[in-house]
C-alpha positions in Angstrom: -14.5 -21.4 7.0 -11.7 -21.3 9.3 -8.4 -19.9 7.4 -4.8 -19.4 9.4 -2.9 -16.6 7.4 0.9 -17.3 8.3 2.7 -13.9 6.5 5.9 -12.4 6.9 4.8 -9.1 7.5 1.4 -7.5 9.4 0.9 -3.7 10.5 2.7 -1.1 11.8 4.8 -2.8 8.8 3.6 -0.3 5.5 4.4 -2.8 3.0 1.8 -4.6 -0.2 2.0 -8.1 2.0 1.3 -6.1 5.3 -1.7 -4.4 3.7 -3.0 -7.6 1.6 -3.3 -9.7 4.7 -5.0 -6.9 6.9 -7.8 -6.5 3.9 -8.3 -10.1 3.6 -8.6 -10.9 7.2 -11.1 -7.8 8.0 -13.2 -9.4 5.2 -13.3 -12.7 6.1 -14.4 -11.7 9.6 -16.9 -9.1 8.5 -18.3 -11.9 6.2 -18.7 -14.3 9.2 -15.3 -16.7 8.8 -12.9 -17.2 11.4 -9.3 -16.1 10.3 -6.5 -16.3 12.6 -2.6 -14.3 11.4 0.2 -15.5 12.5 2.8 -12.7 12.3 6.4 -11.6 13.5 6.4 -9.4 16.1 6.6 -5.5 15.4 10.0 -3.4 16.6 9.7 -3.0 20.3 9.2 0.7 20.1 6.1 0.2 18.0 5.0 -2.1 20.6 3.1 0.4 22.5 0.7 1.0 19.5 -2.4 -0.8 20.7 -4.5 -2.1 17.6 -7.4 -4.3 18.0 -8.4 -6.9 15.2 -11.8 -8.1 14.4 -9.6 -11.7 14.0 -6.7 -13.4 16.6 -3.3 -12.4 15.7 -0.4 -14.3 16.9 3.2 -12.9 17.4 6.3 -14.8 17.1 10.1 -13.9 17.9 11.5 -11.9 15.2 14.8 -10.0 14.5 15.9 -7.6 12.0 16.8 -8.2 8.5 20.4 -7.7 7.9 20.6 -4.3 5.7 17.0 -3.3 6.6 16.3 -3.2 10.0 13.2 -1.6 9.4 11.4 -5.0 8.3 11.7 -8.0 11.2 12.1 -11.7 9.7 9.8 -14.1 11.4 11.1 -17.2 13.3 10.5 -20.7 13.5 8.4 -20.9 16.6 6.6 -23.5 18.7 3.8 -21.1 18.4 3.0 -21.6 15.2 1.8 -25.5 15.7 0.5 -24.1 18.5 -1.8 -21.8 16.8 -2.7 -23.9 14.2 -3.6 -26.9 16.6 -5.8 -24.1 18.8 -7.2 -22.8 15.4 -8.3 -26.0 13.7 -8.3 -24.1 10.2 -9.6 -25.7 7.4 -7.2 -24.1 5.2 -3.4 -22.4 5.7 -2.9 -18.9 3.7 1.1 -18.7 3.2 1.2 -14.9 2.4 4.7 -14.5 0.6 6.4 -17.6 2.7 10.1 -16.9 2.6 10.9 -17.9 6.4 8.5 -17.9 9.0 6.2 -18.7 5.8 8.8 -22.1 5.2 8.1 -22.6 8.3 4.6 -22.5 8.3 4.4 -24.5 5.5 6.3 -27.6 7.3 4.1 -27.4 10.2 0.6 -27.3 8.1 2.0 -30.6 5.9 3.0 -32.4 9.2 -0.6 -31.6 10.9 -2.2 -33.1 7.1 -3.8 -29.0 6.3 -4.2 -28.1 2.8 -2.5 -24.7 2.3 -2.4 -22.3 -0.7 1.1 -19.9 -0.8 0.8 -16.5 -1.9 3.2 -15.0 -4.4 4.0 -11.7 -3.7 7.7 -10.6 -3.2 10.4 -11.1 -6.0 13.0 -12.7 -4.1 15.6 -14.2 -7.2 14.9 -10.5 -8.4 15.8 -8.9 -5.2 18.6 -11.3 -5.0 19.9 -9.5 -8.1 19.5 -5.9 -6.9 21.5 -6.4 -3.7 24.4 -8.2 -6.0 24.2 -11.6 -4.5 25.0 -12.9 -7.9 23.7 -16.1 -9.9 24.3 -17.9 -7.0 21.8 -16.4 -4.5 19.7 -16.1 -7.7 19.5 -19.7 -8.1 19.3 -20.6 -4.3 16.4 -18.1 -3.8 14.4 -20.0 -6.5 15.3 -23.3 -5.4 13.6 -22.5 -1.7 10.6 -20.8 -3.1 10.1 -24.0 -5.0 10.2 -25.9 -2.0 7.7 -23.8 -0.3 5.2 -23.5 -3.1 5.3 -26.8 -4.7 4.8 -28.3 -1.2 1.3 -26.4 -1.3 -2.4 -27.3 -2.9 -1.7 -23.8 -5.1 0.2 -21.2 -5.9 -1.4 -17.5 -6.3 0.6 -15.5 -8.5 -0.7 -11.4 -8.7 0.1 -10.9 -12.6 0.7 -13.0 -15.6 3.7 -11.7 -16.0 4.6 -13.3 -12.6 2.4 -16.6 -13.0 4.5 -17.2 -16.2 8.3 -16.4 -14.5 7.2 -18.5 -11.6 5.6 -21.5 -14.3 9.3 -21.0 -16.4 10.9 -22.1 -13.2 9.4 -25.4 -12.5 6.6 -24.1 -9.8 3.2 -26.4 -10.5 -0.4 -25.3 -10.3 -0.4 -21.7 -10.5 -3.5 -19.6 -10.8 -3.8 -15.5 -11.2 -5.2 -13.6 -7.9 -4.8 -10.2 -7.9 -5.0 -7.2 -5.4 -7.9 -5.1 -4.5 -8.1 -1.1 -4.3 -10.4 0.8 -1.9 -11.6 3.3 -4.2 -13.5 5.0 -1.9 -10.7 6.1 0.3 -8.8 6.5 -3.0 -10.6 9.1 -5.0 -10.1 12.0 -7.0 -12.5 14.2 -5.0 -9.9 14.3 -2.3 -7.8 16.5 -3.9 -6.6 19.4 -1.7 -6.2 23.1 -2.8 -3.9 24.1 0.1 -2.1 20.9 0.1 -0.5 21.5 -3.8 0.3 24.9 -2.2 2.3 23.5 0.6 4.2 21.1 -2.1 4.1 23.7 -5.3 3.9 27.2 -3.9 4.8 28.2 -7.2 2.1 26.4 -8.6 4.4 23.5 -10.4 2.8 20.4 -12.2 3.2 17.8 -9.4 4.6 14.5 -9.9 5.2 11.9 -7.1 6.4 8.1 -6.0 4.6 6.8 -3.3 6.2 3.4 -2.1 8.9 1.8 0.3 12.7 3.3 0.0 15.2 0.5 -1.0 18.1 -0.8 -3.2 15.4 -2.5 -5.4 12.8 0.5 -5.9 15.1 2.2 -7.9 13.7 5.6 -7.3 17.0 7.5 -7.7 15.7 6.6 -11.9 13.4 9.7 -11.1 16.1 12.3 -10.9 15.9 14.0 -14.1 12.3 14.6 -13.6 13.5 16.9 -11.0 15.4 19.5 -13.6 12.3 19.4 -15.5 10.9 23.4 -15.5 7.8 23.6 -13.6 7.8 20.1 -12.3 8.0 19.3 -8.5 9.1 15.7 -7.5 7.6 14.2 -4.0 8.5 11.2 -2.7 6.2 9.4 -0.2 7.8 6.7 1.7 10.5 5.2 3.8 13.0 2.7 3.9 16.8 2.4 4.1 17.6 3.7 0.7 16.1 7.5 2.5 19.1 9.3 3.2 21.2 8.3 -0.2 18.4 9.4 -1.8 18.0 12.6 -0.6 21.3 13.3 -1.4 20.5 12.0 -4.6 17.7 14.0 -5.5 17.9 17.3 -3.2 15.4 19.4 -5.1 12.8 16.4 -4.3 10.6 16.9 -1.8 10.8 13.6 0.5 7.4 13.8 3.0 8.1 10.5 4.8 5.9 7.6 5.6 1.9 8.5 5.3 -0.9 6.4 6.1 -4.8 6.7 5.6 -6.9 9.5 4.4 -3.7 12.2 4.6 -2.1 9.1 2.2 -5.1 9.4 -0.2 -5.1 13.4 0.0 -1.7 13.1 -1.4 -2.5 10.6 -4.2 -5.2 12.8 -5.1 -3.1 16.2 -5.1 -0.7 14.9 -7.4 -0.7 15.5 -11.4 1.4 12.5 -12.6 2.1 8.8 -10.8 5.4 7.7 -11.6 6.8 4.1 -9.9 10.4 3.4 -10.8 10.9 0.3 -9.3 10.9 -3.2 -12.2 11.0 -6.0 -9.4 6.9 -5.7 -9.3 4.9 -8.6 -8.8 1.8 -6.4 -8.9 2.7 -2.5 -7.9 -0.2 -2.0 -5.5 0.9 1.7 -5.7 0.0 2.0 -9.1 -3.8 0.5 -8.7 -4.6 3.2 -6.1 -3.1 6.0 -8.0 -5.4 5.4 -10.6 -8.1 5.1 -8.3 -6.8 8.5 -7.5 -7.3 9.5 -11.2 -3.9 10.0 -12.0 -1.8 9.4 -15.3 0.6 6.6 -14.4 4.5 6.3 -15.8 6.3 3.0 -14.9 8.3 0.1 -16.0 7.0 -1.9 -18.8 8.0 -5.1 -16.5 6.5 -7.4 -14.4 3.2 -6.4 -12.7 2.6 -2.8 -14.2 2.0 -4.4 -17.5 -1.0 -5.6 -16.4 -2.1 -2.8 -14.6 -1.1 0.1 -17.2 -2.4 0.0 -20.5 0.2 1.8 -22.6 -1.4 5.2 -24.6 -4.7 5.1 -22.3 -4.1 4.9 -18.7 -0.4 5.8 -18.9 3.0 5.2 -20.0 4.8 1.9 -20.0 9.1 2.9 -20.0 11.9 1.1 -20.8 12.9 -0.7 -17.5 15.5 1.2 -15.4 16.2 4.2 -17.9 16.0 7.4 -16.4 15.6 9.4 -19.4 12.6 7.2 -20.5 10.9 8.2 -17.3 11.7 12.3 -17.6 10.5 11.5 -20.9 7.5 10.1 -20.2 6.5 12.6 -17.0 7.3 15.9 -19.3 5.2 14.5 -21.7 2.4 14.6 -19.9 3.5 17.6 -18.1 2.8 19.3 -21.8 -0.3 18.3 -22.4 -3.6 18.5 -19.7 -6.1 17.1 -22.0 -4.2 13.4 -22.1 -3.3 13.3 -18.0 -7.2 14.1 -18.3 -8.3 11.4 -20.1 -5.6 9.0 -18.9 -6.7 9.6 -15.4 -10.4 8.7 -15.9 -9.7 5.7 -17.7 -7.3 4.5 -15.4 -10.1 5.1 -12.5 -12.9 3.5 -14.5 -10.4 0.2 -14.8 -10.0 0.3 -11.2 -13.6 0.3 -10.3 -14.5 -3.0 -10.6 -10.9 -4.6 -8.5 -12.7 -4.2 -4.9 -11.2 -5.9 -2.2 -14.9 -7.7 -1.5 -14.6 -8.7 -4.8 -10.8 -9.9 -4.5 -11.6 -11.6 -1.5 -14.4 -13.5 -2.9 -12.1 -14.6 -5.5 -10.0 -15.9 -2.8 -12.5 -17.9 -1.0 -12.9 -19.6 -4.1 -9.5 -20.7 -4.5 -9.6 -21.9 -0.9 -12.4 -24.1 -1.9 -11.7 -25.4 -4.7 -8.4 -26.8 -2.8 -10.3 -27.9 0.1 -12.8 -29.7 -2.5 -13.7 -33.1 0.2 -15.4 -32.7 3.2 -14.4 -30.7 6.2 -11.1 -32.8 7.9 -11.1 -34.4 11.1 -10.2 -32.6 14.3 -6.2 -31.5 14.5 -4.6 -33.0 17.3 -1.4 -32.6 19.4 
């Protein structure tokens, strides 16, 4: 099958949509389909990081998003027909169209290619967080509906999601989660020397690991930080970094890590806690439990499906701090439940492989292609 993945976002980016399309594509290829991405190009200075793909990847002009330079919007490009009429895809993946994924979209319905749109990023939510009012609310819905009721289906991550998304007049959507690679994630990577380095005094540690913004809400996790014997570290970046670490100075902030030192970490911890309630899914929370960690977040949006309350964590009351000191001294007092909450969150986690996820996916991509392959696209 051939599959163009048009997303907003595609490494160096660290973001869920980023690290969803990069999983995806690597499978397809490996299991003998032809993806292409179609991607905004990276800040200049990360330029100079030569990555080779198993798949084409296609730049297009991007700037900076007002407020968050850090993450590049997409434009509309000639490029993207371009790619699509040099790709002959059978299918377009819109992963989280906003704008270069609007764009996208207009381009596949004028060449006649089916296309499913991904669902990942909250954007009436976000709308809220950064105080653009019921106004911005209500225009962010009305453009996602354009995109995502112009395509064959609509993925959704949670059914928490699937059923705001149905509430607001979007047709035809179906649940597709996120996988977890629970072989990088794993509670065997735990590292003596590295809980030294964070809790020389041998503190319970409990961390965030996620992106640094407005809607994240970590500065929720200050109280934790009086807690006796508890050491806060926070794993990420964004623009929300330096308020923060004003915000929480007894935190420890370790910046943006990637890989296996990313999955030492996880492991190292004693509690997971994720502040933020915007979740479509909370990728975050899937590999700390890989990890074998005790999780503590929001009971909203995606962790409600990934958290079961009383046996693989702690579900809080959306954005109150003292819920989530709470929570984390709770299980700060008791090692036999972060125990047991930690194996049954990995055992739940076992069976959500990204082979499996993607599998899932290439079903969905059939099921909308469902006729025999198209004709030739043409200029």
């Amino acid at each position: 099958m051939r599959v163009a993945i048009i997303t907003e976002s595609f490494p160096p980016d660290v973001n869920g949509v980023a690290h969803t399309v990069l999983r995806v594509a690597e499978l397809l290829a490996s299991y003998g389909h032809h993806p292409l991405v179609v991607a905004p190009h990276p800040p200049r200075a990360k330029r100079e990081e030569k990555t080779s793909y198993s798949f084409p990847v296609v730049r297009v002009p991007a700037v900076p998003l007002p407020g968050y330079p850090g993450f590049r919007l997409g434009l509309p490009s000639p490029r993207v027909r371009a790619a699509l009429v040099r790709h002959q895809p059978d299918v377009v993946h819109l992963a989280s169209p906003v704008f270069l994924g609007a764009h996208g979209a207009a381009v596949a319905r004028r060449l006649s290619l089916p296309a499913v749109a991904v669902y990942q990023t909250d954007l009436p939510s976000y709308a809220r967080a950064y105080h653009l009012g019921r106004a911005g609310q209500a225009f962010a819905w009305r453009w996602l509906r354009g995109i995502h009721n112009g395509a064959a289906r609509t993925l959704a991550p949670s059914t928490v999601t699937a059923t705001g998304l149905l509430g607001q007049g979007i047709d035809n959507v179906w649940l597709w989660g996120r996988g977890v690679d629970t072989r990088r994630f794993d509670p065997a990577k735990r590292s003596q020397d590295l809980r030294t380095q964070l809790a020389p005094g041998g503190e319970l540690i409990a961390g965030y690991v996620g992106r640094l913004a407005t809607e994240k809400r970590v500065e929720l996790l200050a109280g934790i930080t009086a807690l006796d014997g508890i050491r806060l570290v926070i794993v990420g970046a964004g623009p929300a970094d330096a308020m923060l670490r004003q915000h929480l100075p007894d935190a420890i902030f370790l910046g943006e890590r990637r890989g296996e030192e990313l999955a030492a970490i996880y492991a190292s911890l004693d509690v997971f806690v994720h502040s933020g309630p915007y979740e479509t899914f909370g990728q975050t929370l899937q590999e700390a439990a890989a990890s074998g960690l005790p999780v503590v977040a929001p009971a909203a949006g995606g962790p409600l499906d990934l958290v079961a309350d009383g046996v693989t964590g702690y579900l809080v009351p959306p954005s109150d701090p003292g819920a989530f000191t709470a929570a984390v001294a709770r299980l700060a007092a008791d090692p036999a439940t972060r125990a047991a909450f930690g194996a049954a969150g990995r055992r739940k986690v076992l069976g959500r492989s990204w082979p499996t996820l993607t599998e899932e996916l290439l079903g969905h991509y059939s099921q909308v292609l469902g006729t025999p392959k198209r004709a030739k696209v043409t200029t």
